[in-house]
KENU-120034 format. One record per residue (C-alpha): x, y, z. Coordinates in steps of 0.001 Angstrom, whole numbers, padded with zeros to 6 digits, always signed. Layout:
N
XYZ...
//
This chain:
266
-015529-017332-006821-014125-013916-007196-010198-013043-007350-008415-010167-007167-004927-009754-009293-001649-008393-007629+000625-006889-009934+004480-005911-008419+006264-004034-011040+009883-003654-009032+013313-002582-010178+013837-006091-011054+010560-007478-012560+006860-007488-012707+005069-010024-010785+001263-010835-011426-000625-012697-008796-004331-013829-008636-005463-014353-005264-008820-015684-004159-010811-012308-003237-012553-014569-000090-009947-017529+001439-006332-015320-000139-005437-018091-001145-003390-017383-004392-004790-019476-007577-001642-018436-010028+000806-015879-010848+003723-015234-013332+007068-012903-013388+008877-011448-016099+011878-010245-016233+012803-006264-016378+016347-005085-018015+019211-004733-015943+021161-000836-015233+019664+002057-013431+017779+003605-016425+015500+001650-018491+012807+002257-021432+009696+002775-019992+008273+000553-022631+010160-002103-020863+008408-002071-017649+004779-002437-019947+006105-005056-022012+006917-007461-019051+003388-006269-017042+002007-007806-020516+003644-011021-020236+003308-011366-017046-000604-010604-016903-001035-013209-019848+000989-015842-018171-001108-015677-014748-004137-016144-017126-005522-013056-016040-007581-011735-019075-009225-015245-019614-010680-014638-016282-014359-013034-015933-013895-013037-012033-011423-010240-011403-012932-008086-008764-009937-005948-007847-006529-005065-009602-003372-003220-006727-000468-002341-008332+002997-002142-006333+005978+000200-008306+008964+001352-007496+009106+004759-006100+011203+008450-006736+012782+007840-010373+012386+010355-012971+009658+009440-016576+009864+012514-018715+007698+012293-022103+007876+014835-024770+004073+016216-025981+003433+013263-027477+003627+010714-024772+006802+009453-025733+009813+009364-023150+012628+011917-023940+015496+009642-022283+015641+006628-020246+013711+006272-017715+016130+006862-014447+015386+004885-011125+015574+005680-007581+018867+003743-007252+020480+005657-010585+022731+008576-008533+024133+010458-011520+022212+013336-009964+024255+013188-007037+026245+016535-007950+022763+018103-008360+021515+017175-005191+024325+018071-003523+024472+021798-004794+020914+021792-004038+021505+021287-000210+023957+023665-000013+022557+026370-001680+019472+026151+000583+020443+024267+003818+018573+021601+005427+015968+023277+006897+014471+025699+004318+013994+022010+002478+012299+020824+005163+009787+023449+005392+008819+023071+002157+009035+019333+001194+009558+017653+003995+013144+016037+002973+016453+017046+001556+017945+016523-001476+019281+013480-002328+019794+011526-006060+016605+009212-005730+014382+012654-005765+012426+013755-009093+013973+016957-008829+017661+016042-008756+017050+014061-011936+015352+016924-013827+018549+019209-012731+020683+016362-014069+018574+016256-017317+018619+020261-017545+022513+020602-017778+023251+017238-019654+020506+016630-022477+019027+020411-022668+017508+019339-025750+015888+016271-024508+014822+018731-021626+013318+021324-024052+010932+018494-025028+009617+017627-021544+005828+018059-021381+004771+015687-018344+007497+014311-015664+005719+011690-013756+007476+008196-011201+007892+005010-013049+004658+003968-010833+002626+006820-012252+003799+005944-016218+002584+002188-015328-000792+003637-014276-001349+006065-017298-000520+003290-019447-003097+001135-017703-006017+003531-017263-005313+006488-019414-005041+008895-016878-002218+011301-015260-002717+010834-011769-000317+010025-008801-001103+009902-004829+000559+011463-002163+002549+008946-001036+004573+009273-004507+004223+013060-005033+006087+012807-001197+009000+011580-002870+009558+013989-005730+011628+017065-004113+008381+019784-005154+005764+018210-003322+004279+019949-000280+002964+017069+001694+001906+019499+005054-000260+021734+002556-001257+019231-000612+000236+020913-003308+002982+021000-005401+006079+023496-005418+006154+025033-009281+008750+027738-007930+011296+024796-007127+010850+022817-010492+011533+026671-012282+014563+026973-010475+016391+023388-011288+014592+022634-013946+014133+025951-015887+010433+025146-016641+007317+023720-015240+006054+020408-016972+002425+018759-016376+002910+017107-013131+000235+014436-012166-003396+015098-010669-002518+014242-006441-005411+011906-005793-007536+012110-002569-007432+009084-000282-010309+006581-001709-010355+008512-004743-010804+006438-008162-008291+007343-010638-009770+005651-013907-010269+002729-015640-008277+000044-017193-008828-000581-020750-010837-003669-021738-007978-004699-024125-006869-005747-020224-009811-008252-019970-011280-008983-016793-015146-007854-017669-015205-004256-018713-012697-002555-016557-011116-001533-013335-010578+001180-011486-008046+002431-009577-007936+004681-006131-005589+005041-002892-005970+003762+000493-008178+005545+002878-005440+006769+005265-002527+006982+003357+000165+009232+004937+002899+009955+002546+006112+008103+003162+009651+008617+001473+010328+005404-000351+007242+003549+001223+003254+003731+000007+000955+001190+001210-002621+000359-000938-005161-002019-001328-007570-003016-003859-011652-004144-004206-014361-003865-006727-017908-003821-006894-020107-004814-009987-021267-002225-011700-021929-003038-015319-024350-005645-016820-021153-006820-019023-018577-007808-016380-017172-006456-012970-015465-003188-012852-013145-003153-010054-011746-000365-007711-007759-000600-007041-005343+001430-005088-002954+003699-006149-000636+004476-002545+001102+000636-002658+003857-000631-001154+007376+000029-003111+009905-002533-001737+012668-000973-004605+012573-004497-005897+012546-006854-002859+009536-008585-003511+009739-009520-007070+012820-010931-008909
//
């Protein structure tokens, strides 16, 4: 038999589930529980994947094929040069940037923020946060040296590396989904600066690998859907895996997954 492993990290909680790669048929999973309020320690949102993974009995399994991740979307993780969060973590449903967003719109008007990413500002964007951050911790804003979502944290933590997929970078409020690239010029404006923003993956493009201290043979590795179209508060992925070491299965998982904001685990 070989499984694949489902992991939901929501608003809420993270759910694991191991599914049965052939019938679906799902063989065990596990929850734990992530803190209540609208910002949250990144650390959090790891600790719980942890328990969660080791509850489903996931790294006692040598039949993992496949690992998909599902996280919440838009949010705001900003880590100092050192890898180490500058302030809470704040979610899509956290609307202290309101006041930002707003001034935003009406400096610019609808449209010109539709011509170049696609939506207007509202508090759930990256952007809006990062204004927020700018005029109410400037030092913790000083220290920014990569702003990623709460889903791309969860995968850097995983795999080791800074990536994100379009579906995400769609949601941020300086991503250019019509021409692939991001919007510096927009992030210098409200934010005074331009951090490292994540590596925009290519549809079926793997991402990395997860660490063996994961289990599941000697790794897994992580890419979007084939097809993905980028989606305000929606990304849809998949996962599968081939063998490809003579130690244990390394598996390839999507990146663009489906972000309920918490609906389908808690």
């Amino acid at each position: 038999m070989t499984t694949v492993v489902g992991i939901d990290s929501s608003t809420q909680s993270c759910k694991v589930v191991v599914v049965d790669e052939r019938t679906g048929r799902t063989l065990a999973q596990a929850s734990a529980p992530h803190p209540d309020g609208t910002s949250v320690d990144p650390a959090a949102w790891l600790a719980a994947l942890r328990t969660a993974w080791r509850d489903a009995g996931v790294p006692d399994r040598g039949d993992v094929v496949g690992v998909a991740v599902a996280g919440q979307q838009h949010g705001m993780v900003a880590v100092d040069r050192h890898g180490e969060p500058v302030h809470d973590a704040l979610l899509w449903n956290d609307v202290r940037s309101a006041a930002q967003a707003a001034r935003m719109l009406a400096e610019h008007g609808t449209e010109w923020w539709m011509e170049r990413v696609d939506m207007a500002p509202v508090p759930s964007m990256t952007l809006s946060k990062l204004a927020w951050l700018r005029e109410n911790d400037p030092g913790a804003a000083s220290r920014v040296e990569r702003v990623m979502l709460p889903h791309d944290w969860l995968t850097l933590q995983l795999c080791g590396e800074f990536v994100t997929d379009r579906s995400d970078a769609s949601g941020t409020g300086y991503f250019d989904a019509a021409h692939d690239q991001y919007r510096p010029e927009l992030l210098q404006e409200y934010f005074g600066a331009v951090p490292q923003l994540p590596r925009v993956l290519a549809a079926g493009e793997a991402a990395g690998t997860l660490g063996e201290e994961w289990g599941c043979g000697s790794g897994v590795s992580w890419a979007p859907a084939p097809g993905t179209t980028p989606r305000p508060r929606w990304d849809w992925a998949w996962a599968r895996a081939r063998s490809r070491s003579p130690w244990g299965p390394r598996a390839r998982c999507s990146r663009a997954v489906p972000n309920l904001h918490g609906t389908r685990a808690g």
